[in-house]
C-alpha positions as CSV (number, residue, x, y, z in Angstrom):
1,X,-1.6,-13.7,9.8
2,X,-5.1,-12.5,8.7
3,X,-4.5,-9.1,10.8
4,X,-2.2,-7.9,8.8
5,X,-4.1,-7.8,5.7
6,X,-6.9,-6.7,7.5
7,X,-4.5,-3.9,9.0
8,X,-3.1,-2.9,5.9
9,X,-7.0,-2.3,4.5
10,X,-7.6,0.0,7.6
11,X,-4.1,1.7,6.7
12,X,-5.3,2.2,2.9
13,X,-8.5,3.9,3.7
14,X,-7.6,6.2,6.4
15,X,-5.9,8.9,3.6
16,X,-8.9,8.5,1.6
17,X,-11.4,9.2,4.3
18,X,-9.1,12.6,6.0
19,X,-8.8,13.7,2.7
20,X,-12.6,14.4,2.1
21,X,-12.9,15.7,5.7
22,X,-11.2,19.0,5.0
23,X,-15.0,19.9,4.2
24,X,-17.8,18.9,6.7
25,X,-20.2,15.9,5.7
26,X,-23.7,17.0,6.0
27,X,-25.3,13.7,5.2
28,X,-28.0,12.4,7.3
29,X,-31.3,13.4,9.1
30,X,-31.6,16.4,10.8
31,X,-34.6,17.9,12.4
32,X,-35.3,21.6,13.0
33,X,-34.6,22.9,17.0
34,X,-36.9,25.6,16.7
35,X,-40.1,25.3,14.4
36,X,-41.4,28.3,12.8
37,X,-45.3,29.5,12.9
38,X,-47.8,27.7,10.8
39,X,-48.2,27.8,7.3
40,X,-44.3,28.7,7.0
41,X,-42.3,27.2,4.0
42,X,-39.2,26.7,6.3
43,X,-38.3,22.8,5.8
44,X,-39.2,21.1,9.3
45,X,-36.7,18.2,8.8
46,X,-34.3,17.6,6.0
47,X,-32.4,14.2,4.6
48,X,-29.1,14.9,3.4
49,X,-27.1,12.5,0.8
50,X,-23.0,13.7,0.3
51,X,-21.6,11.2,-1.5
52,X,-17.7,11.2,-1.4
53,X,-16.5,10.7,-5.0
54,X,-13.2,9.2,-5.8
55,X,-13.1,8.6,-9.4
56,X,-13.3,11.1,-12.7
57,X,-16.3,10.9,-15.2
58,X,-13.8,8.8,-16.9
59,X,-13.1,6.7,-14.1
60,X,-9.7,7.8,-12.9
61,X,-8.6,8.0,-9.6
62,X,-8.8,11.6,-8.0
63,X,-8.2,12.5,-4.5
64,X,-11.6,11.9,-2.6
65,X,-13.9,15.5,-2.3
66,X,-17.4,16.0,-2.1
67,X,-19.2,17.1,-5.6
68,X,-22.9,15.9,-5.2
69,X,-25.2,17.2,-2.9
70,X,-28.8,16.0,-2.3
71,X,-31.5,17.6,-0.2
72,X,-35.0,16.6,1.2
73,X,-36.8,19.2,2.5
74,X,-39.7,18.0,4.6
75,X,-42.4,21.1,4.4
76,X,-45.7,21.9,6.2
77,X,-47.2,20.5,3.0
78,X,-45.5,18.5,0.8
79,X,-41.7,18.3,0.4
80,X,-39.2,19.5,-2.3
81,X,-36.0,17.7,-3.4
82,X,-33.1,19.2,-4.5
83,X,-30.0,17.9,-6.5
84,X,-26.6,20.3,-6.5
85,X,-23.5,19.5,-8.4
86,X,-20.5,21.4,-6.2
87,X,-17.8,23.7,-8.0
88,X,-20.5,24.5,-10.7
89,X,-23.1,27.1,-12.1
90,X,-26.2,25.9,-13.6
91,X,-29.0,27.2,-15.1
92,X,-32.3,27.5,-17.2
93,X,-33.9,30.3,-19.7
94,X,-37.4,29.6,-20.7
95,X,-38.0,29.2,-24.5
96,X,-41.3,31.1,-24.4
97,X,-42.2,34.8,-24.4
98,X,-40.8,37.4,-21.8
99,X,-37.7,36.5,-19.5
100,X,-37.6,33.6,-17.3
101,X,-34.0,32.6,-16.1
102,X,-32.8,31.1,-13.2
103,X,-29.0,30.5,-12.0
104,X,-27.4,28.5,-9.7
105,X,-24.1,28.5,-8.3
106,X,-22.8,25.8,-5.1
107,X,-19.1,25.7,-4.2
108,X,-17.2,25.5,-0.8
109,X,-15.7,28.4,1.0
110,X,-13.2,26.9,3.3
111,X,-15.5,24.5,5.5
112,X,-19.3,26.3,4.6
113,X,-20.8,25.3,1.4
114,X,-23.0,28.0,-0.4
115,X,-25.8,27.6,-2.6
116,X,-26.9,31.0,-4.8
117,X,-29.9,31.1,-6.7
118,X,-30.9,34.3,-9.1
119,X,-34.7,33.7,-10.8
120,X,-35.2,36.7,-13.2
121,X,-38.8,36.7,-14.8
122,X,-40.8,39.3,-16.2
123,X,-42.4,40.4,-19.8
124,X,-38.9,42.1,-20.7
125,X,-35.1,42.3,-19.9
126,X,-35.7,45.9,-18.6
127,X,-38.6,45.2,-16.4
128,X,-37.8,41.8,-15.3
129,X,-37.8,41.1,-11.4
130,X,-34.9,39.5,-9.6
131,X,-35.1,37.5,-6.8
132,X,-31.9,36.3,-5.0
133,X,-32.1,33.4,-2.0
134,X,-28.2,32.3,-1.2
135,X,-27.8,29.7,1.7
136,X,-24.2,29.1,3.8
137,X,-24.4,25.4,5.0
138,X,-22.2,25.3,8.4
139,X,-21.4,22.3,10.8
140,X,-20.7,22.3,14.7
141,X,-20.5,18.9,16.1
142,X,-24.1,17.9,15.9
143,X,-25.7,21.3,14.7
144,X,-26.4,22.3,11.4
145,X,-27.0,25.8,11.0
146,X,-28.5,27.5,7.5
147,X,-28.3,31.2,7.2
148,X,-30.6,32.3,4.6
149,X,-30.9,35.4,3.0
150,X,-33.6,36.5,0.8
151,X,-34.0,39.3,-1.8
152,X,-36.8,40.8,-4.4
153,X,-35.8,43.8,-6.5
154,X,-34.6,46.3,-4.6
155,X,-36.2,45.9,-1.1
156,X,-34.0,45.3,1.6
157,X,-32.8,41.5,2.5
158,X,-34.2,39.3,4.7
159,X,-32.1,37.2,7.2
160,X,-33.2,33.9,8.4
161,X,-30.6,31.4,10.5
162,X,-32.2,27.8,10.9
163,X,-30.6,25.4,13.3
164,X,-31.2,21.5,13.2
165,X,-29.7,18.8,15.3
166,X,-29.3,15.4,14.2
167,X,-31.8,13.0,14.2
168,X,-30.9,9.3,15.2
């Protein structure tokens, strides 16, 4: 008799848990294969938190998807921590003199999640430097890979991919 409540609990959450898998889960530890030269600020190991949410703000039930993302970066000095909201753009404009902005977009593109970031800065609109980074977060089996690319002004991008395995 106590299977088949026990059963019908396993049944419940099944739905819940193949519904949020439609995009990978990139929670955990994962360390980076091939290190980069010294003094690099390419993140050596990172700790991931994706948090499946299942209820509104307001507490009603929605089907289960990934909207928070959190990321350690472990660096050759120091670390960094960043928190991402997905589905949204964010940003921030500095109240004092000359133009500082910086925007952020996250969302999912089929099963990669992307991260944009645009910094503007510089003493006006018209001379104001921009500097682009984007990131496409992928997932194969136990393989993270990052492709990163990185702009200033007008010079030409620069491509990195980064490829961490998972760390027990």
């Amino acid at each position: 008799m106590r299977a088949l409540p026990c059963l019908a609990l396993t049944i419940a959450l099944v739905p819940a848990a193949v519904a949020a898998q439609s995009q990978p889960d990139f929670s955990g530890h994962w360390v980076l294969v091939d290190p980069p030269r010294p003094g690099s600020d390419v993140a050596r190991a990172l700790t991931v938190q994706q948090p499946i949410t299942r209820a509104t703000a307001r507490g009603e039930p929605m089907p289960p998807a990934f909207l928070d993302f959190t990321v350690e970066r472990e660096l050759e000095h120091g670390g960094r921590f960043n928190h991402y909201t997905i589905g949204t753009e964010s940003g921030s404009i500095s109240g004092g003199p000359g133009v500082d902005e910086t925007r952020v977009s996250v969302l999912w593109r089929d099963d990669r999640l992307f991260i944009a970031t645009r910094h503007l800065s510089g003493s006006t609109r018209e001379s104001a430097t921009t500097t682009d980074h984007s990131e496409e977060w992928s997932l194969d089996h136990d393989r993270l890979t990052i492709v990163i690319v990185d702009r200033e002004g007008q010079a030409l991008p620069t491509l990195q991919t980064l490829i961490y395995k998972r760390s027990p």
